[in-house]
DOGUBA-625044 format. One line per 10 residues: for each residue y, z, x negated of N, C-alpha, C. Coordinates in steps of 0.1 Angstrom, whole numbers, always signed. Each point is the difference from the previous one (the first is absolute). Layout:
BEGIN
Y:Z:X:Y:Z:X:Y:Z:X ~ ...
! end
This chain:
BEGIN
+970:+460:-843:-14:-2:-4:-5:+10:-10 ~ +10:+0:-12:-6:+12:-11:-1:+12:+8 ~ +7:+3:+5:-4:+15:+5:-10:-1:+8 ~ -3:-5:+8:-11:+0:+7:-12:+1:-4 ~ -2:-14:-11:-12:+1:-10:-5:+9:-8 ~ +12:+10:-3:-1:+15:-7:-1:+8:+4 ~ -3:+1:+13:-1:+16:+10:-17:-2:-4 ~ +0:+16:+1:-18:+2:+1:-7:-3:+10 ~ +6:-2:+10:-5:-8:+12:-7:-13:+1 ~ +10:-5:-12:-4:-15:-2:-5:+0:-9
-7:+9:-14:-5:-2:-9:-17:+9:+6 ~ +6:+5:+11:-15:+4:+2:-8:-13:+13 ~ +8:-7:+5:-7:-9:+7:-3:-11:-12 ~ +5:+0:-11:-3:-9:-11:-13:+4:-8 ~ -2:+13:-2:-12:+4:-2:-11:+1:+8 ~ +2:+3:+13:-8:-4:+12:-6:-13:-3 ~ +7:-11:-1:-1:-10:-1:-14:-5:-11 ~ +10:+6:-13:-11:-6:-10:-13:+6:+1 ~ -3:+15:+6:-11:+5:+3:-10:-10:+6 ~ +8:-3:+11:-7:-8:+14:-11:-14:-16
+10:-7:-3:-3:-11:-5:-12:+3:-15 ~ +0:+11:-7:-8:+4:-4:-11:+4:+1 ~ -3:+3:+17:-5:+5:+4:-11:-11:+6 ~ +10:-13:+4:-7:-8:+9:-9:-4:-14 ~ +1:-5:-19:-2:-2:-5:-13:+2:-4 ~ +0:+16:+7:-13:+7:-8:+7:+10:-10 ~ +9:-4:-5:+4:+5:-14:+8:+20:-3 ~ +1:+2:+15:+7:+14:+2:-6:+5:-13 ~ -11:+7:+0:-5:+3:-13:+1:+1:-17 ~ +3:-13:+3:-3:-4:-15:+14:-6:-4
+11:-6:+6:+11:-8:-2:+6:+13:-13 ~ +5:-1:-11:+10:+7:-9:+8:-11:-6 ~ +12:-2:-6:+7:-3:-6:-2:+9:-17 ~ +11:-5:-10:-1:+5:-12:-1:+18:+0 ~ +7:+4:+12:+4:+13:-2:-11:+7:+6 ~ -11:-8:+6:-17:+11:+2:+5:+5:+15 ~ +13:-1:+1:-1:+11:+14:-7:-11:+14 ~ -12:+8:+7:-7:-5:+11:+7:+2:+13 ~ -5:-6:+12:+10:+6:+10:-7:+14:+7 ~ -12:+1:-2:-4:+10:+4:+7:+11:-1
+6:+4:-14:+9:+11:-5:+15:-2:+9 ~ +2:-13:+4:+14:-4:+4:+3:+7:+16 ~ -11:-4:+3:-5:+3:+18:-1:+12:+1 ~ -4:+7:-5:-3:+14:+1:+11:+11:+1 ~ +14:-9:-11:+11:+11:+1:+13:-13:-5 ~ +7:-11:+12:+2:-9:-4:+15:+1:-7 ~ +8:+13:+8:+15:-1:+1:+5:+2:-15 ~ -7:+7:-13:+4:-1:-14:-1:-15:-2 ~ -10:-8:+4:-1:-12:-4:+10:-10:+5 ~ +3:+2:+14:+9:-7:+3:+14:+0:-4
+2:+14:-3:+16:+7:-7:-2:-7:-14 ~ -10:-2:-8:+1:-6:-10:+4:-18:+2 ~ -8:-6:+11:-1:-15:+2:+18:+1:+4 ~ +2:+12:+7:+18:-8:+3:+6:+2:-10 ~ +2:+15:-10:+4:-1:-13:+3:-16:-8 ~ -16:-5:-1:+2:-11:-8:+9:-10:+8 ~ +0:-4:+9:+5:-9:+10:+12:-1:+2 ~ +8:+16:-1:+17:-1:+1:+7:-2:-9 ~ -9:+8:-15:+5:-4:-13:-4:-12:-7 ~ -11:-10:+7:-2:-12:-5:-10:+5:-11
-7:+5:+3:-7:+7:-19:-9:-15:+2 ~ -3:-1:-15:-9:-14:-1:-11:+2:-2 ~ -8:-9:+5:-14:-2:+7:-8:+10:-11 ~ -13:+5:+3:-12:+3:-14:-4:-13:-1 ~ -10:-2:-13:-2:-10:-2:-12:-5:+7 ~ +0:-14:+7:-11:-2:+10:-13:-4:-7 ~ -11:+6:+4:-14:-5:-6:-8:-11:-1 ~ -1:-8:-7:-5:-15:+1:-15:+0:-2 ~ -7:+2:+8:-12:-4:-1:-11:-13:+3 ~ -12:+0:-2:-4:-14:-1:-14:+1:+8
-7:-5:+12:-9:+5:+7:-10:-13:+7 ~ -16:+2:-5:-2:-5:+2:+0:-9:+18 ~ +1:-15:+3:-5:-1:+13:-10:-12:+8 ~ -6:+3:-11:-14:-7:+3:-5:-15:-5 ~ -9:-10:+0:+2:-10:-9:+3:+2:-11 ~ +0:+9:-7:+6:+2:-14:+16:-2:+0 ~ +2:+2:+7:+18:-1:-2:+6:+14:+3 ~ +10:+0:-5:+10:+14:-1:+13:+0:+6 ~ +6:+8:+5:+11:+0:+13:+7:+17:-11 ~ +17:-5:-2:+7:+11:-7:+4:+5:+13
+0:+14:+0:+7:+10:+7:+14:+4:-2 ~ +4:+6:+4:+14:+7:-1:+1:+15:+5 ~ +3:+11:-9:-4:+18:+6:+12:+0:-4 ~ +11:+3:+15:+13:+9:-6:-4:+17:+5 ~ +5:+7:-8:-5:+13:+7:+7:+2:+13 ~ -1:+7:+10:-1:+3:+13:+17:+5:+1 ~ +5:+7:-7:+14:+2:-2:+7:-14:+3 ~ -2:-10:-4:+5:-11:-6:-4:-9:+13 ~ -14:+4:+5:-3:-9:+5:+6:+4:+17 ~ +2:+11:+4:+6:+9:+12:+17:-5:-1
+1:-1:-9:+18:-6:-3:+2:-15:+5 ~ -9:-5:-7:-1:-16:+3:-3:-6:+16 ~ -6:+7:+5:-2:+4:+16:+10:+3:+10 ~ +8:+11:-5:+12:+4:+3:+8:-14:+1 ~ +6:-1:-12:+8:-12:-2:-6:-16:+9 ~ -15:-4:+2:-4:-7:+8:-2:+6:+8 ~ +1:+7:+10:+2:+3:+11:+18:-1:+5 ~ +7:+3:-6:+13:-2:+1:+6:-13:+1 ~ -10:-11:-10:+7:-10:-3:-3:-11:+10 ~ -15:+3:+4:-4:-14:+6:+6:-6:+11
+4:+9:+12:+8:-4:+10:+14:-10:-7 ~ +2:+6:-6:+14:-12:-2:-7:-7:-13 ~ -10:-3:-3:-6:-13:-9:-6:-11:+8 ~ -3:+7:+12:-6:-3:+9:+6:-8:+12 ~ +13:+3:+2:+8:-2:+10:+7:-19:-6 ~ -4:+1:-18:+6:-12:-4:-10:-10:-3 ~ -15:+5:+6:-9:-12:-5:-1:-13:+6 ~ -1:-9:-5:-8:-12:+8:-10:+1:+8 ~ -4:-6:+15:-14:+1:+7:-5:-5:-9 ~ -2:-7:-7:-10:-12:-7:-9:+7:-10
+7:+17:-3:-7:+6:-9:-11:+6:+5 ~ -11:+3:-1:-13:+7:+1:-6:+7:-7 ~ +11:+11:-10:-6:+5:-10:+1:+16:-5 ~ -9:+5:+2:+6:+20:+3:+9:+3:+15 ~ -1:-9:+8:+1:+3:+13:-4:+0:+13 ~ +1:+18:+1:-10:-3:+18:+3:-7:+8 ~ +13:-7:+6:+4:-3:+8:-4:-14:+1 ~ -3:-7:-15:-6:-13:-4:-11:-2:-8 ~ -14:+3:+6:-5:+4:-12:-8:-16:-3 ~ -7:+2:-16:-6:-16:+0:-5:-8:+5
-6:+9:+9:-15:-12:+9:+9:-9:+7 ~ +12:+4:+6:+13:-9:+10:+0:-11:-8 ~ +3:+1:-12:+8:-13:-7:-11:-5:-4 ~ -20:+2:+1:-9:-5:-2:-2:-9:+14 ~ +0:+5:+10:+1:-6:+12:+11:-11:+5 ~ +9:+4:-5:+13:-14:+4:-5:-9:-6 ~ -5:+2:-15:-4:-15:-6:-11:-7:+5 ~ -12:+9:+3:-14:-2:+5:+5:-11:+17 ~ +13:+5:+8:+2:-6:+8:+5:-17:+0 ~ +13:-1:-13:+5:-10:-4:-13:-10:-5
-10:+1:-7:-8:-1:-8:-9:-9:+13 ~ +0:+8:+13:-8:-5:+13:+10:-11:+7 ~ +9:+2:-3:+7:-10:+7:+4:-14:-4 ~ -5:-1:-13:-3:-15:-1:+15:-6:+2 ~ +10:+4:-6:+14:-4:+0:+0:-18:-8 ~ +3:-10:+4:+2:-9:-8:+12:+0:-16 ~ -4:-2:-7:+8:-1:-8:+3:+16:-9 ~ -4:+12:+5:-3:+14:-5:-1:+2:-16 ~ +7:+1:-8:+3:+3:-14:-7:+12:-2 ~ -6:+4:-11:-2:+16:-5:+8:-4:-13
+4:+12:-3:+2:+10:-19:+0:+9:+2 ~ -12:+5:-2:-4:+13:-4:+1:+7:-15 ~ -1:+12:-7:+5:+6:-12:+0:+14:-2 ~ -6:+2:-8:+0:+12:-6:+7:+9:-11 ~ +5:+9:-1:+13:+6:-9:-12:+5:-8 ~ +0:-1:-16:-6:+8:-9:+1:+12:-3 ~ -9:+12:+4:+4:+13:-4:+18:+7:+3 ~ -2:-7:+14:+17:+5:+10:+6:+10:-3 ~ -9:+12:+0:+13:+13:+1:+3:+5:-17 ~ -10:-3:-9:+4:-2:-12:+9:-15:-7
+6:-1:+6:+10:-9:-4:+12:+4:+5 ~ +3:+11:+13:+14:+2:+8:+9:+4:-13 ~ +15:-4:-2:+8:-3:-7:+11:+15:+6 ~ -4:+10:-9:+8:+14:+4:+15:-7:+5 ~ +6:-2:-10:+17:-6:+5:+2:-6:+14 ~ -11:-8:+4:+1:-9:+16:-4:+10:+3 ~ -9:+5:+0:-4:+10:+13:+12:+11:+2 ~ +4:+8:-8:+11:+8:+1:+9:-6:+9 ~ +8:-11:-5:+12:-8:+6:-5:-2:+17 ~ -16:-7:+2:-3:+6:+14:+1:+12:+8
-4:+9:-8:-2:+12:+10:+14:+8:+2 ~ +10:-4:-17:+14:+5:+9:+8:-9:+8 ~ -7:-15:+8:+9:-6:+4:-5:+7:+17 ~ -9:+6:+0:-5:+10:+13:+11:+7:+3 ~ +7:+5:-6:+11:+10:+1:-7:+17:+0 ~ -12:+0:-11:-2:+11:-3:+11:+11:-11 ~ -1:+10:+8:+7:+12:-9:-5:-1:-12 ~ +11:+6:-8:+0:-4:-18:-14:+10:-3 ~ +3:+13:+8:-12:+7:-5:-17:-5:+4 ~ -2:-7:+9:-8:-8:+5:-2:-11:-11
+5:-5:-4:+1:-15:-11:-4:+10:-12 ~ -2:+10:+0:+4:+7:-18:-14:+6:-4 ~ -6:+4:+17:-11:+4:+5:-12:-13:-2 ~ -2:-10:+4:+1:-8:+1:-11:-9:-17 ~ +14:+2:-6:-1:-6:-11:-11:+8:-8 ~ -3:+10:-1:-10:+13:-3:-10:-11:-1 ~ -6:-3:+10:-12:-13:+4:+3:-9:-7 ~ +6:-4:-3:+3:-13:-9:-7:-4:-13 ~ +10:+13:-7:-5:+7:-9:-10:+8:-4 ~ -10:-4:+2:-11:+10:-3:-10:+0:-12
-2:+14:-5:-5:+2:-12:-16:-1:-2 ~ -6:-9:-2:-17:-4:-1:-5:+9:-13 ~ -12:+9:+6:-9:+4:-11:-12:-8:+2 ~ -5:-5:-10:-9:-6:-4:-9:-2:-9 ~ -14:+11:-8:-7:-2:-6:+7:+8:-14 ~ +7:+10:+5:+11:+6:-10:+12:-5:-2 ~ +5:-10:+4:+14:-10:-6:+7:+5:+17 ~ +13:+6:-2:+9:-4:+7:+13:-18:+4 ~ +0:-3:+5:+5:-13:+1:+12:-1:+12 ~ +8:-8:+4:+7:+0:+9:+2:-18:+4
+1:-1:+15:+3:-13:+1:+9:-4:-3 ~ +5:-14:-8:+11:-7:+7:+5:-7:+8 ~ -15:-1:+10:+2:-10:+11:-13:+5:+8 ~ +2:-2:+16:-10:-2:+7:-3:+18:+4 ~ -5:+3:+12:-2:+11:+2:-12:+4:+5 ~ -3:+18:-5:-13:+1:+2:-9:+2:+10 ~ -8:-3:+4:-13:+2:+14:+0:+13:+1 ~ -3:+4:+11:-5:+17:+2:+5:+9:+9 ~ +13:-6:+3:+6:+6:+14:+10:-5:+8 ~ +0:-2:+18:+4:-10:+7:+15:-5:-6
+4:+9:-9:+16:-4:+4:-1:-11:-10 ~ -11:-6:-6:-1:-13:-10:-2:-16:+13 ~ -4:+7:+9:-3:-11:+10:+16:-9:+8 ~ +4:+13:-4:+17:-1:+7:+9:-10:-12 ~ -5:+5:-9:+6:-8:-9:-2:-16:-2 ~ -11:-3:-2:-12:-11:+3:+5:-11:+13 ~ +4:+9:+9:+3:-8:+12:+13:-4:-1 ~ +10:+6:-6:+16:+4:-1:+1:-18:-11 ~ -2:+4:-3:+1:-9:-11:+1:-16:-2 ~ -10:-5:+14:+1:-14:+0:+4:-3:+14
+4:+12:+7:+11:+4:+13:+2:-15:+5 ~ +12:-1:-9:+14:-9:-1:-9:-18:+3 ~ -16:+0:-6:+0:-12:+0:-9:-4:+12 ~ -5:+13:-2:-9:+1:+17:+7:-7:+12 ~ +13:+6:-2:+8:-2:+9:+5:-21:+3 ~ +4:-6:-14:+1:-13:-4:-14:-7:+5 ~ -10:+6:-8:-7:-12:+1:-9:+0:+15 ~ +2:+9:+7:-1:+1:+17:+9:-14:+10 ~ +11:+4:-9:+8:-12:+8:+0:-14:-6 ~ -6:-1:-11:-2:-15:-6:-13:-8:+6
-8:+9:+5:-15:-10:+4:-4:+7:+17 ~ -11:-3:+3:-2:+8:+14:-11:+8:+1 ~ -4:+1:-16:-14:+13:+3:+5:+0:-16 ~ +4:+17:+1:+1:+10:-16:-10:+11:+1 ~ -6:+3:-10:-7:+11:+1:-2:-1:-13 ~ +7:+16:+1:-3:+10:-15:-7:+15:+2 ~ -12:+0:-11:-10:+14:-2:+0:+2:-10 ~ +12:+14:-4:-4:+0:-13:+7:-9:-7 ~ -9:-6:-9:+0:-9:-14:-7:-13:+6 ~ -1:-3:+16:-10:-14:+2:+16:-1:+8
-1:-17:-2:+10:-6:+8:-5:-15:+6 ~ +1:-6:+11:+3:-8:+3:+7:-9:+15 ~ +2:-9:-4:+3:-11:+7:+2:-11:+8 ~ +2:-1:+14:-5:-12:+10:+8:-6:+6 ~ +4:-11:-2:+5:-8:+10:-1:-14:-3 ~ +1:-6:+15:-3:-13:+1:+6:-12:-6 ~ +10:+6:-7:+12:-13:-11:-8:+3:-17 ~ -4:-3:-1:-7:-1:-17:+16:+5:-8 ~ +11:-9:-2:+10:+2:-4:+7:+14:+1 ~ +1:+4:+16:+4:+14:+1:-11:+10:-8
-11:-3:-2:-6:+10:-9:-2:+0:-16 ~ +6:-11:-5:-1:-8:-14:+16:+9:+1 ~ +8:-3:+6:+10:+13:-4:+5:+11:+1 ~ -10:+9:+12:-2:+14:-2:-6:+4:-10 ~ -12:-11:-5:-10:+4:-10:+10:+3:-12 ~ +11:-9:-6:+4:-3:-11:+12:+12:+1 ~ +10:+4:+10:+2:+7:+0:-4:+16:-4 ~ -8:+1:+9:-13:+12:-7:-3:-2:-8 ~ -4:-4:-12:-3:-4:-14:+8:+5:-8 ~ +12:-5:+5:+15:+1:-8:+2:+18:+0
+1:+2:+15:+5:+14:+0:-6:+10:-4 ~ -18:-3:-2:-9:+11:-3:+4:-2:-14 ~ -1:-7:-5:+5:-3:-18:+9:+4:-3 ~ +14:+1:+6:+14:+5:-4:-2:+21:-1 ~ -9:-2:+14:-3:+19:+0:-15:+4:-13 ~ -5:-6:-8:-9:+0:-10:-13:+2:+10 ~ -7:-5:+11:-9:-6:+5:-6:-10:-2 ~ -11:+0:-10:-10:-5:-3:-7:-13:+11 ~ +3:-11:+1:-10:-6:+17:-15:-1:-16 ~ -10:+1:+10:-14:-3:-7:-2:-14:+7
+0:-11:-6:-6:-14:-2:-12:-2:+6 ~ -4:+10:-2:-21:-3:+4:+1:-1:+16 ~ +8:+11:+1:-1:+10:+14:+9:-8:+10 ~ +5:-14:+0:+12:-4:+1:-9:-11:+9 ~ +7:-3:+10:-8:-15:+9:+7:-3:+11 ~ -1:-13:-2:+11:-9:+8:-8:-13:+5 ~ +0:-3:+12:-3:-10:+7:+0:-6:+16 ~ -3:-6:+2:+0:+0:+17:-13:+11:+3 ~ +5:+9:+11:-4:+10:+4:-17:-2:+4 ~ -3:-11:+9:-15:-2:+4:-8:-4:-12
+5:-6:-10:-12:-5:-12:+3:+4:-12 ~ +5:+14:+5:+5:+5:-15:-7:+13:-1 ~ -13:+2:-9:-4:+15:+2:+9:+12:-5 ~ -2:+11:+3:+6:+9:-9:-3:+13:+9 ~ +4:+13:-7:-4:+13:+3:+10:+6:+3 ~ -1:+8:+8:+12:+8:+8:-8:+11:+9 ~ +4:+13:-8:-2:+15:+8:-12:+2:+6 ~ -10:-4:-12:-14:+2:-1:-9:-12:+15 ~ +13:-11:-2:-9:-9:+7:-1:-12:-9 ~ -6:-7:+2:-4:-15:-11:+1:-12:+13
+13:-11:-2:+5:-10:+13:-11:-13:-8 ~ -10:-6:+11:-4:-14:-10:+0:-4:+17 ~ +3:-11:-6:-9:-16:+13:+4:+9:+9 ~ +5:+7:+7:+5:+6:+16:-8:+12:-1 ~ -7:+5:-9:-7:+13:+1:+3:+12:-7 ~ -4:+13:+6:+7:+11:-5:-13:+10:-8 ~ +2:-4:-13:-14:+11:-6:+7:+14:-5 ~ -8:+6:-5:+4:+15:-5:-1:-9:-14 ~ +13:+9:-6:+7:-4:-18:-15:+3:-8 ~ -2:-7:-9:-10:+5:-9:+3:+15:-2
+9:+1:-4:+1:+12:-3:-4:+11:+7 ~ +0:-2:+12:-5:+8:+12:-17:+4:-2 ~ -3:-15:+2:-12:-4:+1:-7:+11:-15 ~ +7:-3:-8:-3:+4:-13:-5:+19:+1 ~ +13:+7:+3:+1:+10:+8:-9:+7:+7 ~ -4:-8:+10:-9:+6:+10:-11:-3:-5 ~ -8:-6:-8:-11:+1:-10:+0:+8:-10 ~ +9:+6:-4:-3:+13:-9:+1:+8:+10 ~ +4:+0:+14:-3:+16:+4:-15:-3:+5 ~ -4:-9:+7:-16:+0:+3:-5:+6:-11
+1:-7:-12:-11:+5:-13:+2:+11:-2 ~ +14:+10:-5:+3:+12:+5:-5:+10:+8 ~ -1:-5:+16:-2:+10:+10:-20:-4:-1 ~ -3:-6:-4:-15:-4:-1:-6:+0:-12 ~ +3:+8:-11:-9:+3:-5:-13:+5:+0 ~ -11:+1:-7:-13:+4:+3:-3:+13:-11 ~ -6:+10:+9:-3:+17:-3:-14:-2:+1 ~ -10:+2:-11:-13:+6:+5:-5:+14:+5 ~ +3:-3:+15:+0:+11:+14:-11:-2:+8 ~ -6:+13:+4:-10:+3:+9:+6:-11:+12
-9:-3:+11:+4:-9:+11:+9:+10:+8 ~ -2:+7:+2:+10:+12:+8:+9:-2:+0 ~ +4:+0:-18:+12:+2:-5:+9:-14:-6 ~ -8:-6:+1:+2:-15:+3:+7:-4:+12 ~ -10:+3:+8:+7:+0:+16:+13:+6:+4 ~ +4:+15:-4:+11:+9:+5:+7:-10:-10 ~ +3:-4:-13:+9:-1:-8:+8:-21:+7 ~ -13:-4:+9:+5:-12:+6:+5:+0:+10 ~ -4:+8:+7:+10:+3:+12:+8:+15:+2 ~ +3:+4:-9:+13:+5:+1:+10:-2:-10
-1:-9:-10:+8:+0:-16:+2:-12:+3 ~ -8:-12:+0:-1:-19:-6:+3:-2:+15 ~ -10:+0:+8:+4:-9:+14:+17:+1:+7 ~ +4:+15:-2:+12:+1:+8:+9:-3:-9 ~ +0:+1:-13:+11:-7:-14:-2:-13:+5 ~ -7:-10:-3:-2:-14:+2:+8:-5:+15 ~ -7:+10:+9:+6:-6:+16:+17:+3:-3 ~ +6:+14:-9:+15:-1:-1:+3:-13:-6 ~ -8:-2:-9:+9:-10:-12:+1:-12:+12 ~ -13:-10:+9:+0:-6:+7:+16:+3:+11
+0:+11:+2:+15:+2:+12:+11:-4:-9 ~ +0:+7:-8:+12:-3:-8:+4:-10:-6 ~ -10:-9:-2:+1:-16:-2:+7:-8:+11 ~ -8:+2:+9:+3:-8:+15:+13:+6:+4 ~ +5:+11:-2:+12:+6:+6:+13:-7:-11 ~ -9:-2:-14:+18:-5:-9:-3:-17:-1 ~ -10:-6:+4:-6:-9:-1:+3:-8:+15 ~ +1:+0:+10:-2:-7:+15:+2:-12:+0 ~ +4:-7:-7:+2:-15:+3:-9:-9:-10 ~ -11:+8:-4:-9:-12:-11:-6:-10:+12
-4:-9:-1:-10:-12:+7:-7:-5:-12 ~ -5:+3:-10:-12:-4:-10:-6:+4:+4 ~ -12:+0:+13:-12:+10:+0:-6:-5:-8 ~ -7:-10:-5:-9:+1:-12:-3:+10:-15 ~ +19:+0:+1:+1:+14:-13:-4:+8:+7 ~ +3:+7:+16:-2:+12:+3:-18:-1:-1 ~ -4:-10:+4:-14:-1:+1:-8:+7:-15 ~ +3:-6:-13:-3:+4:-15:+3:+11:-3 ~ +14:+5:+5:+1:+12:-3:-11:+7:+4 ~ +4:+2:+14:-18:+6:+11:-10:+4:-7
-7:-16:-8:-8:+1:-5:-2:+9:-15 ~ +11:-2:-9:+3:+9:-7:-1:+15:+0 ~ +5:+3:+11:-1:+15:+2:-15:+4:+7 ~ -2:-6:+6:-14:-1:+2:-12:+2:-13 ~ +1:-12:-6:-7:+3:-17:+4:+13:-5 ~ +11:+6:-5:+5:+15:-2:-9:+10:+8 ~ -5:-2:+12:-4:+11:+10:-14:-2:-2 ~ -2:-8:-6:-16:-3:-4:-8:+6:-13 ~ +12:-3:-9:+1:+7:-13:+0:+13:-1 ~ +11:+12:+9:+1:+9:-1:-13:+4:+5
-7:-3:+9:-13:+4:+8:-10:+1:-10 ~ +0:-13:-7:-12:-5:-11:-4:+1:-16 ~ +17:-3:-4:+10:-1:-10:-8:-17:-7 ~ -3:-7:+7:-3:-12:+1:+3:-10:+12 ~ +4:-14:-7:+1:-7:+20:-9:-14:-4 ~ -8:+0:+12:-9:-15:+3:+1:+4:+13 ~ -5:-15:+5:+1:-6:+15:-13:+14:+6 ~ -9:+1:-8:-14:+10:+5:+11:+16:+6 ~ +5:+6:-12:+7:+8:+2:+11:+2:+10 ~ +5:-12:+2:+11:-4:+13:-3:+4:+9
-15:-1:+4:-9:-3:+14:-1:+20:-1 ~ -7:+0:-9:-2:+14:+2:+8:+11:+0 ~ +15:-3:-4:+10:+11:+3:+6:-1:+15 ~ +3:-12:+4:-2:-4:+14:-10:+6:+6 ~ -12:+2:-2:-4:+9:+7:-4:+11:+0 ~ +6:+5:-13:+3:+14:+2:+12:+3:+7 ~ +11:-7:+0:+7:+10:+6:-2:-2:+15 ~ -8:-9:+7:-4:-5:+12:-8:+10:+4 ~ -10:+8:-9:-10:+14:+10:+9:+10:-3 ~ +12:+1:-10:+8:+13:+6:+12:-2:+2
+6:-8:+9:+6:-4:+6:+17:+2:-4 ~ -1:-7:-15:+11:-5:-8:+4:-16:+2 ~ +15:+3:+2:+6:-13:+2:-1:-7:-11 ~ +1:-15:+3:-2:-9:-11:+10:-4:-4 ~ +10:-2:-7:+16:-2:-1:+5:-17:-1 ~ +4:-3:+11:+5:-14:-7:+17:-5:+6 ~ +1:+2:-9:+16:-6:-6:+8:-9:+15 ~ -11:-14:-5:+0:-11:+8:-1:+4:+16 ~ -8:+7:+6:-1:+4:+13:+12:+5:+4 ~ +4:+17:-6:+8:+4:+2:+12:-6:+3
+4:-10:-11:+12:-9:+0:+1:-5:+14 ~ -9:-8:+2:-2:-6:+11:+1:+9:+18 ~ -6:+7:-3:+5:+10:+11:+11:+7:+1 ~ +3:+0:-9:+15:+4:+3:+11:-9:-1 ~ +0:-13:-4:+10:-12:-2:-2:-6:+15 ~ -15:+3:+4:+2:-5:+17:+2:+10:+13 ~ +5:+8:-8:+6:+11:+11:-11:+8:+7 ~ -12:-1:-6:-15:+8:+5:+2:+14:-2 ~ +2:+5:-7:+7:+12:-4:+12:+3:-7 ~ +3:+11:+1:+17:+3:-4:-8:+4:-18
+7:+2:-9:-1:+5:-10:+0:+19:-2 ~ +6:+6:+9:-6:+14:+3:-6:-2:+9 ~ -6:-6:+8:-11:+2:+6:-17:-1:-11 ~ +8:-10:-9:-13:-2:-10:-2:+11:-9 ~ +11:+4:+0:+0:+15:-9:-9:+9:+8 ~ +5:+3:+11:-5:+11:+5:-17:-2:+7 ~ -2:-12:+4:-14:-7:-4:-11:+5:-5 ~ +6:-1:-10:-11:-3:-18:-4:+20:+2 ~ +10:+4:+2:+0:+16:-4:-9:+3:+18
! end
């Protein structure tokens, strides 16, 4: 494996790589780490850069220090970043590209987390199914890990990854990640625990990590499912899940895993609400999570703000900017969303976004104004957008979801 991962072959499908994903970002541009260098400079003349990325990689040289930044994301709330420079981050690629097949070869089905082969909406769906079937006797404990990958315990994870039967120089490689040097607002810092966001080979780690229990608590109950840092629970013996549950408790605490209390719920499955992978379970019904809900009302108000624009320019700016943004956000709801049965939410929301399209038009909303953006877009022959329809046509198989795409356009 080390040799492999160190040919330029594989350090340039590693940079291939991180291109592709910066790219999908938006960010080709603009992405720099501490050291300023862009990739545009990188792309242009890659093989110094890459002879440098294996330099560091063979000799183990240790990381630059990663950039901690703080960014706004809307609602007034702030989301930290993580900038390793491109050197660092083309290494770390390398090494997750090398690793994942055999991290991968040891996971549990039950996981759904940084993987294509399993991705989340599956383990959103098996529940949404159990949930329909109305099992007598059906237990939940569901739970949440507090701030998960900043809690992983360097010593356990090591002792994992060389029980892989990775080469020493691979393990030494490895540990580079572990250890990583944070700049921050001037202050350099270093972890003693938990590892940092920013590049896949943290996802490998994340998954590696509670492997072993994925694996246990699969065979203690008859529905496991772990995403991430969400975990829960199902089966028909209350008792078999009062001691998976306690189990888990024990073992997340022994590895310094935090369970959050709040985030924590246990009951019989039909009369017990709770939230799970941006769906909300009540009384037999499937809503979108507040959170969601929450979500998709800042992008209406967002994508609908109001410009004092000539009607022209009013017009061009609604149907080619707002209408075809709004109809994505709509696809992309219904596409990570398919198994809601609240229409009434979907109905308010509708409405919601509707008020926003009224606003942007007017920069005011009354029932008078309603009437009259309706019929404006009705003499030039702009779609009216609703949520609730759409849903509905495509949950009854009236149209495919690229067909609705290709539709609207």
């Amino acid at each position: 494996m080390w040799q492999q991962l160190t040919s330029i072959p594989a350090l340039l499908e590693a940079l291939t790589a991180v291109v592709q994903q910066l790219t999908l970002q938006s960010k080709l541009s603009r992405y720099a780490g501490l050291d300023a260098i862009q990739m545009q400079r990188i792309i242009a003349d890659p093989v110094p850069f890459l002879t440098q990325v294996h330099e560091r990689l063979v000799h183990h040289h240790p990381l630059d220090p990663v950039q901690v930044r703080t960014i706004p994301k809307g609602e007034g709330k702030t989301r930290t970043i993580y900038l390793y420079t491109l050197r660092d981050r083309v290494r770390a690629q390398a090494l997750s590209q090398a690793l994942s097949p055999v991290v991968e070869a040891t996971l549990s089905p039950s996981l759904y987390s940084y993987r294509s082969s399993h991705p989340s909406h599956r383990a959103a769906r098996s529940v949404v199914r159990r949930y329909h079937r109305h099992l007598p006797g059906d237990t939940l404990y569901k739970t949440d890990i507090t701030e998960y990958t900043e809690h992983l315990q360097h010593d356990l994870l090591l002792t994992q990854l060389a029980a892989l039967g990775l080469e020493p120089a691979v393990l030494t490689a490895l540990q580079c990640y572990l250890h990583v040097p944070l700049w921050q607002q001037g202050q350099l810092r270093y972890l003693s625990e938990g590892v940092v966001q920013g590049v896949p080979l943290m996802a490998l780690f994340a998954n590696l990590y509670l492997s072993d229990a994925d694996h246990t608590l699969s065979r203690q109950v008859q529905l496991y499912r772990r995403v991430g840092d969400d975990i829960l629970l199902i089966d028909p013996h209350p008792a078999r899940v009062a001691h998976a549950a306690q189990w888990l408790e024990a073992t997340t605490a022994a590895r310094g895993l935090p369970i959050q209390p709040e985030k924590t719920t246990t009951g019989p499955l039909h009369t017990t609400a709770f939230t799970y992978l941006g769906y909300h379970f009540s009384d037999g019904i499937l809503s979108l999570s507040q959170k969601r809900v929450v979500r998709l009302q800042a992008t209406y108000r967002a994508l609908c703000r109001h410009y004092a624009l000539p009607q022209h320019a009013l017009l061009s700016r609604l149907r080619w900017r707002i209408l075809p943004a709004v109809h994505q956000q709509h696809l992309q709801l219904i596409q990570s969303a398919p198994h809601v049965t609240d229409l009434p939410q979907l109905r308010s929301l509708t409405r919601y976004g509707q008020r926003q399209l009224v606003r942007a038009v007017y920069g005011d909303y009354s029932p008078r104004l309603h009437r009259h953006t309706q019929a404006l877009f009705a003499r030039h022959s702009l779609p009216w957008p609703s949520l609730y329809r759409l849903y509905l046509q495509v949950h009854h198989g009236h149209i495919s979801l690229h067909h609705a795409q290709s539709q609207y356009y």
